[in-house]
C-alpha positions, 0 to 999 in steps of 0.5 A, a space after each residue: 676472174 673473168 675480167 682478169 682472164 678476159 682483158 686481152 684475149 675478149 678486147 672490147 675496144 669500143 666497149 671501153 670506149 663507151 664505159 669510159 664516156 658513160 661510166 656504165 662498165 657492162 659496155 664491156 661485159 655484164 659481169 664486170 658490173 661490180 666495177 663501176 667506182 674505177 670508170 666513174 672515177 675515171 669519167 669524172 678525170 676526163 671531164 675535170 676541164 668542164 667541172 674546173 669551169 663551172 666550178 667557180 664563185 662567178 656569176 656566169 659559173 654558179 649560173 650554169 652549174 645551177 642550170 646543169 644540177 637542176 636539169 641532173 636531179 630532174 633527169 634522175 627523177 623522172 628515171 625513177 618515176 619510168 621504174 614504175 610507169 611508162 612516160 612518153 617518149 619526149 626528146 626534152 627528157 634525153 636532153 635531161 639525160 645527158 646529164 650524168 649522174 656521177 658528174 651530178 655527184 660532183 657539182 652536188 659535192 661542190 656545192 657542200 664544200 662552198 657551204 661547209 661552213 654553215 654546215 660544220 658544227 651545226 646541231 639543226 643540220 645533224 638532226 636533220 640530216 640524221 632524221 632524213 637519212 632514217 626516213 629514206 633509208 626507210 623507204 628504201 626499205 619498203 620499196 625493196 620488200 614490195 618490188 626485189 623480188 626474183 621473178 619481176 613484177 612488171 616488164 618495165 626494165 629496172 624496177 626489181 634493181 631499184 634498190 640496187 641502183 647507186 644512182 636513183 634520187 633516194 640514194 643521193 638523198 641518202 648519201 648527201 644526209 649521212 655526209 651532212 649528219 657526219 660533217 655536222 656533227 661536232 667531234 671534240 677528240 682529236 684522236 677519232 678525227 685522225 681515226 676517220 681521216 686515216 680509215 678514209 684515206 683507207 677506203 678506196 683501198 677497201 673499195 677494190 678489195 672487198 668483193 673478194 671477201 664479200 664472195 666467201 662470206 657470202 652476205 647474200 645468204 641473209 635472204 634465206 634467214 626468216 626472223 628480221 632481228 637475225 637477217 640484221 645481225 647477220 649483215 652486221 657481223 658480215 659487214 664488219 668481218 667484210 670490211 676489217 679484213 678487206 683494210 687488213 689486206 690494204 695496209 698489208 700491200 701498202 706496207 709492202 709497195 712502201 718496203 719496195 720503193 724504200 728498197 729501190 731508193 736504196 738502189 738508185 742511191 747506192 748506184 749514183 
């Protein structure tokens, strides 16, 4: 709401302008922080010119694209490692840093697609893929039970939000073995490949939509439920109600933007 009440009247010109180059929309206001995917989506837009280059089966591309993803993944590290130690200020780790991490994303995507192949169908890759994304999400689990606490156990900026972070290296772990355990897996029905291809095209949809719900259905209460088995169904049933009702609203709106455009078709046909 403030966003919305704000976007003219609290104009942060270079506030924008920085959110646009970093992806990081608390340039703007701290409380637009939830829209993080619109400007990442953005940045990645701006820097297709860059990515179209390195991009590419070449010698001197796949060079400098393997150069850039490991300084990314070093970079992230050593961001996770400050989250629980003080390093020296060294000038080589900001140089690490001007890597960004959806850029990261990126390249790391790329890197699947040119290797999906090996990937599809293959029964190792989703046992391992699925082991991997269980063991990390473990982990996970374990740093945010020791350190998400309300009062911080340290003065070192971060480490409460770790597991908050979209961009720490056990999120893209994560991310990169549930794809890999998805696109490996080998799905015999037609149907369910269109039913996810179609809920995909979905998502994004999903994306703008589902704080609204998420807001009154209120899943951060699960923190107050003592027994583990009920904070777990609780974010289940949260989730799900989170999740269909916010793709409800999409085809509602899609359905209407189709009736518009049908209807002032109609119009410029009629009139010509």
């Amino acid at each position: 709401m403030w966003c919305l009440k704000n976007a003219i009247t609290n104009m942060n010109f270079l506030g924008i302008m920085r959110t646009t180059l970093t992806g990081d929309i608390t340039h703007i206001n701290t409380l637009c922080a939830h829209l993080w995917y619109i400007y990442s989506y953005v940045k990645i837009i701006i820097w297709i010119p860059i990515l179209w280059l390195v991009c590419k089966e070449e010698k001197n591309s796949k060079l400098a694209r393997r150069i850039i993803l490991g300084f990314g993944v070093i970079a992230c590290v050593i961001t996770d490692i400050q989250r629980f130690i003080t390093l020296p200020n060294i000038g080589a780790i900001k140089v690490l840093e001007l890597v960004d991490r959806e850029i990261l994303y990126v390249l790391l995507g790329y890197e699947l697609f040119i290797h999906k192949e090996k990937i599809k169908n293959n029964k190792k890759v989703f046992i391992l893929s699925s082991l991997a994304f269980v063991i990390v999400n473990f982990i996970r689990y374990k740093i945010e039970m020791r350190y998400m606490v309300i009062n911080s156990l340290t003065d070192i900026i971060g480490r409460e939000n770790f597991m908050d972070w979209r961009c720490t290296s056990l999120n893209i772990i994560t991310a990169i073995s549930l794809f890999t355990a998805i696109y490996s897996f080998e799905i015999k029905s037609e149907k369910i490949g269109n039913l996810i291809v179609w809920l995909g095209d979905k998502t994004f949809g999903v994306y703008l939509i589902h704080y609204l719900i998420l807001a009154k259905v209120d899943l951060y209460k699960f923190e107050k439920i003592e027994k583990f088995y009920l904070e777990l169904l609780y974010l289940a049933v949260g989730l799900i109600i989170t999740f269909v009702g916010s793709l409800l609203i999409v085809m509602i709106l899609r359905k209407i933007k189709e009736l518009i455009f049908k209807g002032f078709n109609k119009i410029v046909k009629s009139s010509n």
